[in-house]
Structures are given as structure tokens and as C-alpha cells.
N, C-alpha and C positions, 0 to 999 in steps of 0.2 A: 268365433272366439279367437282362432292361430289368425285372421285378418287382423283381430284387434290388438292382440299383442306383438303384430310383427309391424303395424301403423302405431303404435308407443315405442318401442323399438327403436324404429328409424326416426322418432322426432328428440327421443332424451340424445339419439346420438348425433345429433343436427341443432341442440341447444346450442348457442351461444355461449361461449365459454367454458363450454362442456366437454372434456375430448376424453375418448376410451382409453384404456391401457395400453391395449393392443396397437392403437395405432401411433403411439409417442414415436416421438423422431430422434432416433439415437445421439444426433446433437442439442438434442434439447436433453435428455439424460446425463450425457457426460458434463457438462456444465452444473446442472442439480445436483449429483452426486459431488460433484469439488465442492459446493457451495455449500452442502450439507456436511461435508468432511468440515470445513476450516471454520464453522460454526461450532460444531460440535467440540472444537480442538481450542481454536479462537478463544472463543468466549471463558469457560474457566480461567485459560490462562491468563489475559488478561486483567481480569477480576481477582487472580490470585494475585499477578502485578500488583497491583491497586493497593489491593487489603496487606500485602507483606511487605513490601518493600526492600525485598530480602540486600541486606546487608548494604543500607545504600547510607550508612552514616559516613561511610569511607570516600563518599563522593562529594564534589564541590554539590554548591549550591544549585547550579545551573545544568549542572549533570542530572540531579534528582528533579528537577521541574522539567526538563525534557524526557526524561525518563518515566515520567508520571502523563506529561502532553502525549507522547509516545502511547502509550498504553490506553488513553482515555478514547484517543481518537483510531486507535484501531479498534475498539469498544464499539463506538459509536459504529463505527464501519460495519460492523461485522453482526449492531442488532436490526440493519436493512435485510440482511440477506432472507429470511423466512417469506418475506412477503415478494425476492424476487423469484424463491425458487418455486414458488405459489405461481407467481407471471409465468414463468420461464412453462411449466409442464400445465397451467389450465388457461393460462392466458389473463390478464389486464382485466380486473372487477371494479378498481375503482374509475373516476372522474380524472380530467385531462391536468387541474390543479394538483391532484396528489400524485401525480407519473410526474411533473416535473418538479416538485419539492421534494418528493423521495428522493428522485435521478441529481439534482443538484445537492441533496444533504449526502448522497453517499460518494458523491465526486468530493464535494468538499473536504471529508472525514478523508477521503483515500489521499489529497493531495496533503491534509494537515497529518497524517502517517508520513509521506512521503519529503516532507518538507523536515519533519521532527529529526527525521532519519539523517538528512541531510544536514542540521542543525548540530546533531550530535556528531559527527566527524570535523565540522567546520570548528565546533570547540574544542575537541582534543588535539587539532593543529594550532590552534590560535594559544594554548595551554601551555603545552610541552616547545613547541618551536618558537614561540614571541614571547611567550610567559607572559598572557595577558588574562583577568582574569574579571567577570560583571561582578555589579552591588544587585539588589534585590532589585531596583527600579530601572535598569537596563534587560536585566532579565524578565519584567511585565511587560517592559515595552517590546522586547525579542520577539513574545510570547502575539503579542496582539497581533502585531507586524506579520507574524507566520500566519496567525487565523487568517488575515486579511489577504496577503495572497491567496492562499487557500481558495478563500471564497473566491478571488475575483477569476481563479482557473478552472471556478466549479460553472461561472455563468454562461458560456459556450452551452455548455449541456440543458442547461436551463430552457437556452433559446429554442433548439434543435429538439427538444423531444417532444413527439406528437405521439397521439393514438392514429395505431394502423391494423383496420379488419383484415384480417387472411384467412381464408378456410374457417370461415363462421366463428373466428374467435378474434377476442382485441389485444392488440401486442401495445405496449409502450417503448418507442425506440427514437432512433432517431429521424428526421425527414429534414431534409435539407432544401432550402429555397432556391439553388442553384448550383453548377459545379464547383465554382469559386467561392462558397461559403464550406462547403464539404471538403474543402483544398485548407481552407482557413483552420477548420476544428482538426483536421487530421495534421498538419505543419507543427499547429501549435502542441498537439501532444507530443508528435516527437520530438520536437528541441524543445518540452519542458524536462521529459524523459531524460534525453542526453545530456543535457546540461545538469542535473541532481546527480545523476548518474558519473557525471566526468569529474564533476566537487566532490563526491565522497571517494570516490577511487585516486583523484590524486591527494585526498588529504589523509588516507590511512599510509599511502607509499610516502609520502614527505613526512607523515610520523613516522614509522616505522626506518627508516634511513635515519631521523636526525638522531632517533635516541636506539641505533641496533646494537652498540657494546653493552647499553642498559642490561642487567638480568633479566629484569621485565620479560623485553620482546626474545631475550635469548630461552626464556619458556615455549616447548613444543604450544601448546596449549593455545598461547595467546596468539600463535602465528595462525594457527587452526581460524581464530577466530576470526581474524580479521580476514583471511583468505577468504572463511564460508560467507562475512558479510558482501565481499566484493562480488563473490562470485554467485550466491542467491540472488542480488542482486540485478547482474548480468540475466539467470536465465530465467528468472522471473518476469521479468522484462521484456526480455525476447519477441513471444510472442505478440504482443499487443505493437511492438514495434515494427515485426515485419508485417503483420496486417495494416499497418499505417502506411508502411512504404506501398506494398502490393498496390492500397487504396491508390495514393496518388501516382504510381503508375498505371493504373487502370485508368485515372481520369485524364491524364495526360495521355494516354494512346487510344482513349475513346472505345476501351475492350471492357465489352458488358460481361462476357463471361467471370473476366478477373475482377471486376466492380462485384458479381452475385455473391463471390468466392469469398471475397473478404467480409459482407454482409452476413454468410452463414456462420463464416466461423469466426466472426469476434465473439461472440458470449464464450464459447471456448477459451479463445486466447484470454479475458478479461477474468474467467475463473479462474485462471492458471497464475495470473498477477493475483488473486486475492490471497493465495498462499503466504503471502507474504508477511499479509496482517498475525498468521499461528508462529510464522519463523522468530517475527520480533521479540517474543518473551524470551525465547531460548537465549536468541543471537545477542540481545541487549542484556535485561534486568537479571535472569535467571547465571548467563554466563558470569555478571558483572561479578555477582556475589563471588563463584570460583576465581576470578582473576584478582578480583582485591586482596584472594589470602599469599599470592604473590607479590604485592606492594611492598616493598618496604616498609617499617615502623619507624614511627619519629620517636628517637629518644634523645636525651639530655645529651650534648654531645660537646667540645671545644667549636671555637669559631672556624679552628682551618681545617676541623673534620668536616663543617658544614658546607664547608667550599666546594671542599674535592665532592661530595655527595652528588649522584646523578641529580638530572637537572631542576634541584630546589626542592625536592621532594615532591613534584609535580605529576610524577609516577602515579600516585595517589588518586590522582585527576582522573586519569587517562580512561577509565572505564565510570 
């Protein structure tokens, strides 16, 4: 009988897809555990986004449909994660169609966040400093235009993600055809990275300058906000860009160690960029509300008091 239950034993622990508690691998933990965090955190918030709208009468029109894309698509983002943190600690159950449909829907979702984010800086410069401003039919086409990058930044991943057995269980990750395709998908994340990254950072510095006598930006407040944007931003980022680099160093010096290194710990670094999907409710919709009760109010006024008025009542925009 101890024969037979020590040969069941060693075979539930030798299934396929099957792995003990005892022997998880604390990099696969620290990743599940963020991914459970910003789930957990995530989701309400954006849902409450969604359903309140909190105080978003005070914003243009293109403010509240990015603010609404914003929200929807870290929604989206954030309802893959159950089934990766499912991947991540027992391993890959389904078929090789659904590792790359899931892996492409959630690159998608993470670039149309990331794109949103980016959209909404490029209008509070193009607002406040050109005083330009879309009709409903520039803002669907904006809208589409974003999807559509999105996806075409999501199909790298598409290509790239295969099923890989490792220690009797199946991963879905990436596998690359060559070093020059793995050079290709890592280039391209970082200078899509940097370049979102360099648009929103110089479009809150060139707002911020044109209108600094404003009351507005002379609010502790607003300065807060715009700093945490820039600066979650930065280290949110971080990591997924120095594993990018590390990468194409590795591949350029032909150093397998630093190639293993960056393999282990991208799920790490990429949980650490998912953060970012729980920051946006605060950082955007939730702060807007507090920042618009600093707007000024349009009242009845003379024409040459509308003049002198910061610029156009534009203020109003700006969040």
C-alpha cells in the first residue's frame, strides 16, 4: 500500500501542467502576486470610471471620449490577467490559437491604454497652446486611427508566441525564428516606448510653461499631478525597457547568460508595467473631477474682460 501511494504521488506530481506548491519559483510568484494586486485594484476602478464619470461635464468633448477609451481599454487589459496568472503558476491548458489571441488581445488593449494616454496629453497641448479644438467626426476617426495602431503594435506578438514544454508543463511565450527577428520585436518596443513616452513628457512641459501665470498650474495640486503622471510613467516603464536593452545587448555580444537573464525576468518587469492600468483612474478621471473644481467659471462678462481672461477659458479643457 506506502508503494502505491508513493507511485500516485510521484505521478500527480509529474502531471502535465500540474506543479506543487512547494516547488513554485519565486519569480513566477512575484509576477502573480502584481497581477493579482492590479486586478484586484484595476478592475473596480475602472468599472467605476465607466459607470460615474465623475464630473466629466466640465470637459470637452474629446477629453470625455478619451477618458472613457482610456478606461475601457485598461478594462479590457486587465480582464486577461486571471487566465495569465493561471499560465504563469500551473502552466498553459489551452491550444496554440488561444496563447496567441489572448497574447495579441492583451498587447493590443496595453498599447490602446498606452496610446489613450498619449492622446490625452497631445490634446491638452494642441488646446491650451494652438487653441484647437475636434467635431464629433474627427474624434471617431482619432478613435479608430488609435485602435488601429494598437493593433498593428500588438501583431509582433501574435507572430512570436508559441507553446514551450519545460519541466513537464506548457508555457506560452515567445520563440523567435532568428536573432534578427528577436532584435526586430525588442527595437520596436523600445522606440514605441520612448517615443509615447517623449510626446507625453514634452506635451505636459510645453503646457505647463505656456500657461504657468495661469491659477490653474499655480495650484500645488495640479503640479502633483502632472509630475506623478510623467514620472509613473518613467518608472513604470523602466523596467521592461531595460530588459529590452539588456536583450539586444545580449544579442549583439552573443552573451547567453545575459540573453537567460532577460528571459527570466521579463514577466516581472511586464507586471510592473501593468501597474499602470490601476494608476490611470486616479492619475486621469478620478483626479480630473478634483482639478476641474479649480477651473475657472464662465460667467456673463464685458468683451475686454474676455480678453484679458487666461487663455479663452481653455483652462476648462485641460483636464
Amino acid at each position: 500500500m506506502d508503494q502505491l501511494n508513493s507511485t500516485v504521488a510521484t505521478s500527480n506530481s509529474s502531471s502535465p501542467g500540474i506543479l506543487r506548491h512547494d516547488t513554485w519559483d519565486p519569480r513566477c510568484l512575484l509576477p502573480a502576486v502584481v497581477f493579482s494586486l492590479c486586478f484586484s485594484v484595476g478592475l473596480p476602478g475602472n468599472i467605476a470610471v465607466i459607470i460615474l464619470r465623475p464630473n466629466w461635464e466640465h470637459l470637452s468633448s474629446l477629453s470625455q471620449s478619451l477618458m472613457l477609451n482610456l478606461a475601457v481599454s485598461d478594462l479590457l487589459c486587465l480582464l486577461t490577467l486571471p487566465l495569465w496568472i493561471h499560465s504563469i503558476l500551473y502552466g498553459w491548458t489551452f491550444n496554440l490559437v488561444s496563447c496567441k489571441v489572448l497574447t495579441s488581445f492583451s498587447h493590443c488593449s496595453f498599447f490602446g491604454s498606452m496610446l489613450t494616454v498619449t492622446g490625452l496629453s497631445i490634446q491638452r497641448y494642441l488646446v491650451v497652446v494652438h487653441r484647437l479644438k475636434c467635431n464629433q467626426v474627427q474624434i471617431r476617426v482619432m478613435l479608430v486611427l488609435l485602435w488601429l495602431v494598437a493593433f498593428i503594435l500588438s501583431i509582433p506578438s501574435l507572430v512570436v508566441q508559441q507553446l514551450e514544454t519545460d519541466q513537464e508543463r506548457i508555457h506560452c511565450k515567445p520563440e523567435y525564428s532568428s536573432d534578427v527577428q528577436r532584435m526586430a520585436v525588442l527595437l520596436t518596443e523600445i522606440l514605441c516606448g520612448a517615443v509615447l513616452y517623449s510626446i507625453v513628457t514634452f506635451s505636459y512641459i510645453r503646457l505647463k510653461k505656456k500657461i504657468n501665470q495661469a491659477a490653474f498650474f499655480n495650484n500645488p495640486q495640479t503640479n502633483r499631478l502632472v509630475t506623478s503622471i510623467i514620472v509613473s510613467l518613467f518608472i513604470l516603464w523602466l523596467p521592461c525597457f531595460i530588459i529590452n536593452v539588456l536583450g539586444i545587448t545580449g544579442l549583439c555580444l552573443e552573451h547567453e547568460g545575459l540573453l537567460k537573464f532577460c528571459t527570466h525576468n521579463r514577466r516581472i518587469a511586464e507586471a510592473v508595467t501593468f501597474v499602470n492600468v490601476c494608476l490611470n483612474p486616479l492619475l486621469y478621471a478620478f483626479a480630473s473631477n478634483k482639478m476641474c473644481s479649480l477651473c475657472p467659471k464662465k460667467k456673463p462678462m464685458q468683451e475686454n474682460q474676455r480678453i484679458s481672461q487666461t487663455p479663452d477659458n481653455t483652462t476648462e479643457e485641460i483636464l
